[in-house]
C-alpha positions as MATLAB code, in Angstrom:
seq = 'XXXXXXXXXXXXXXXXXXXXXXXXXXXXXXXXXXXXXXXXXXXXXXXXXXXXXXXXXXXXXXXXXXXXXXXXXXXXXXXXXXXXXXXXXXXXXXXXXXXXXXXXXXXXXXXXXXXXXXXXXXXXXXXXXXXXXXXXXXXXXXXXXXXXXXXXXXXXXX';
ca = [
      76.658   31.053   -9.884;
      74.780   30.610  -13.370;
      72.827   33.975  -14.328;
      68.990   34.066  -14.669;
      67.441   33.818  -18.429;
      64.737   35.407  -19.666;
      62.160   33.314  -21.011;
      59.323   35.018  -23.475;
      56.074   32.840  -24.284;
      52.726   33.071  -25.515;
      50.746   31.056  -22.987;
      47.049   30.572  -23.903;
      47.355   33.282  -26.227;
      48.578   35.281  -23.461;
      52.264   37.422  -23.244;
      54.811   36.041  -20.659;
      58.191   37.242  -19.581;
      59.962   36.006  -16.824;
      63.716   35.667  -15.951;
      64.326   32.275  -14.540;
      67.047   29.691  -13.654;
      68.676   28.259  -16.697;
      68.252   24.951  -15.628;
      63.829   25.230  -14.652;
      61.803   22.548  -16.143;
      59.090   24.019  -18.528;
      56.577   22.013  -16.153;
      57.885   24.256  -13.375;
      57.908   27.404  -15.093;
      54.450   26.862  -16.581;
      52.782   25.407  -12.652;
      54.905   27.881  -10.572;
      55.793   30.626  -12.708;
      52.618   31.039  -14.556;
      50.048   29.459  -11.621;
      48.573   27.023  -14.694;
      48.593   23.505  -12.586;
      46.909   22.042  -14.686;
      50.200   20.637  -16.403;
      50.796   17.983  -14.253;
      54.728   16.460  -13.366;
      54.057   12.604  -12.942;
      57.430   10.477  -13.632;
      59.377   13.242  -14.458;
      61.107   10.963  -17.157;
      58.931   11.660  -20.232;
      57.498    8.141  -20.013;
      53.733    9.138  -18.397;
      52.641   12.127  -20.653;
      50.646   13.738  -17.440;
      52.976   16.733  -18.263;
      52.155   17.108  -21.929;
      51.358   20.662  -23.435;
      51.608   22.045  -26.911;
      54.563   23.737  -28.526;
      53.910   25.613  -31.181;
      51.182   23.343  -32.476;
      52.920   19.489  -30.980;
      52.676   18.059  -28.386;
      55.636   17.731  -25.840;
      56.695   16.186  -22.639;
      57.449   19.580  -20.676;
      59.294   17.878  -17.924;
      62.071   17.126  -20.393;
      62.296   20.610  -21.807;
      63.877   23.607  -20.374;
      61.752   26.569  -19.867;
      64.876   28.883  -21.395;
      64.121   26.522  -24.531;
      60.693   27.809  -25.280;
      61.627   31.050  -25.805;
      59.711   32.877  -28.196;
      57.633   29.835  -28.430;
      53.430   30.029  -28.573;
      52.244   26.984  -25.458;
      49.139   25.488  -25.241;
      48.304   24.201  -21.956;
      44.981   21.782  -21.105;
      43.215   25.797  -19.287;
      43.604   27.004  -22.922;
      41.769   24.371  -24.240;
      38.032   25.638  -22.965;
      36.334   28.479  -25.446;
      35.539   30.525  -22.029;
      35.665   30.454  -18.627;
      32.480   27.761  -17.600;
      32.617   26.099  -20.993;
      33.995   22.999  -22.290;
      36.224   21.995  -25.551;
      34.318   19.278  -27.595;
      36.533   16.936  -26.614;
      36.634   17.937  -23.059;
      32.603   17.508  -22.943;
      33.198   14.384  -24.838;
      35.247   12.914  -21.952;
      32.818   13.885  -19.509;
      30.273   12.358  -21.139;
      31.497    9.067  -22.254;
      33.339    9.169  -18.909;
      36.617    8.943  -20.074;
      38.593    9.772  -16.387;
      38.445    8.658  -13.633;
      40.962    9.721  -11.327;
      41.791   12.747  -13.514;
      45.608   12.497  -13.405;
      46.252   11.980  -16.298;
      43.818   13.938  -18.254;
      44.942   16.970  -18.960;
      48.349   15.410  -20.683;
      45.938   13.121  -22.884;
      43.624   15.894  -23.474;
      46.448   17.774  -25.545;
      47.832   15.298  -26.992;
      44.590   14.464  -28.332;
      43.574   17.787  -29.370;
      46.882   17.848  -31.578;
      46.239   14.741  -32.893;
      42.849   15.261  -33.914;
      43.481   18.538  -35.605;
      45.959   16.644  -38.076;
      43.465   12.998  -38.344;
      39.838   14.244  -37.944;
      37.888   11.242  -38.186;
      40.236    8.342  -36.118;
      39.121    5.016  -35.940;
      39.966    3.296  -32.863;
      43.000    1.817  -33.779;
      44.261    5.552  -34.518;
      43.085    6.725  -31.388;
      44.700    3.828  -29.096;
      47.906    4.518  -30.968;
      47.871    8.129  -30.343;
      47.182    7.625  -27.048;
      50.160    5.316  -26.533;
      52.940    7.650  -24.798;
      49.897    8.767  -21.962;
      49.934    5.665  -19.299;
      46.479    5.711  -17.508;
      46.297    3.606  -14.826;
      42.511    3.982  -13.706;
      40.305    3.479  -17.192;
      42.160    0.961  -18.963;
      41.630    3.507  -22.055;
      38.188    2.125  -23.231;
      36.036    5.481  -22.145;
      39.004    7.568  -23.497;
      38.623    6.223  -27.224;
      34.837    6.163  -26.671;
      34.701   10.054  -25.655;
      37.399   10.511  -28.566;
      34.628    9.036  -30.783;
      31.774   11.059  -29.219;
      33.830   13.992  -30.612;
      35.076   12.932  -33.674;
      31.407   12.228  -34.327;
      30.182   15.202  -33.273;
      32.738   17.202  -35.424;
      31.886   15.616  -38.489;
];
């Protein structure tokens, strides 16, 4: 029997430490270990982006990564993403507003990989945004209300 590992993580700016299986998915450790579900597991193959989070500042596919290789690492999940509890991110009120979900699947992959992408290109046009959006399938919007509320914000940032 492989031993347990112990995994060490900055979560939302918050300390973890957990020994684990060698072999748990970072999308597991984060929705069972750490109770944050709003990481969601879709394909499981790295193809949907539902299960995207931030490490150290990129975005990743956390279904692909093992939770032993974050450690040490600082993760940014779509609940770290709100200034405080009841309050939206700018680009989360954005996508409310220019309703840019629908079924809400999906969102909280494209949410981070949005907020990384718009910290590095600030003022997207839409041909940026629909290319940055292209490793997060969506099968309710068809993407239109997504690169609107990504507008709202950029706009709004400005």
């Amino acid at each position: 029997m492989i031993g347990r590992v112990r995994v060490r993580v900055v979560v939302n700016g918050v300390r973890h430490e957990r020994e684990v299986e060698p072999r748990l998915l970072l999308s597991d450790f984060i929705r069972h270990e750490l109770g944050l579900t709003g990481t969601h597991v879709g394909c499981e193959h790295g193809v949907c982006g539902a299960c995207t989070v931030q490490l150290d500042g990129e975005p990743i596919r956390s279904c692909l990564m093992f939770a032993a290789q974050a450690d040490g690492a600082a993760i940014a999940t779509v609940e770290g993403l709100a200034p405080a509890p009841g309050e939206l991110a700018p680009l989360q009120a954005a996508f409310r507003e220019a309703h840019g979900l629908q079924c809400g699947y999906c969102t909280p992959g494209i949410l981070m990989t949005l907020d990384a992408f718009l910290k590095a290109h600030p003022h997207p046009d839409e041909a940026d945004i629909r290319a940055a959006l292209s490793g997060n399938l969506c099968r309710c919007t068809g993407y239109q209300h997504i690169v609107a509320a990504v507008l709202l914000a950029t706009r709004r940032n400005a």
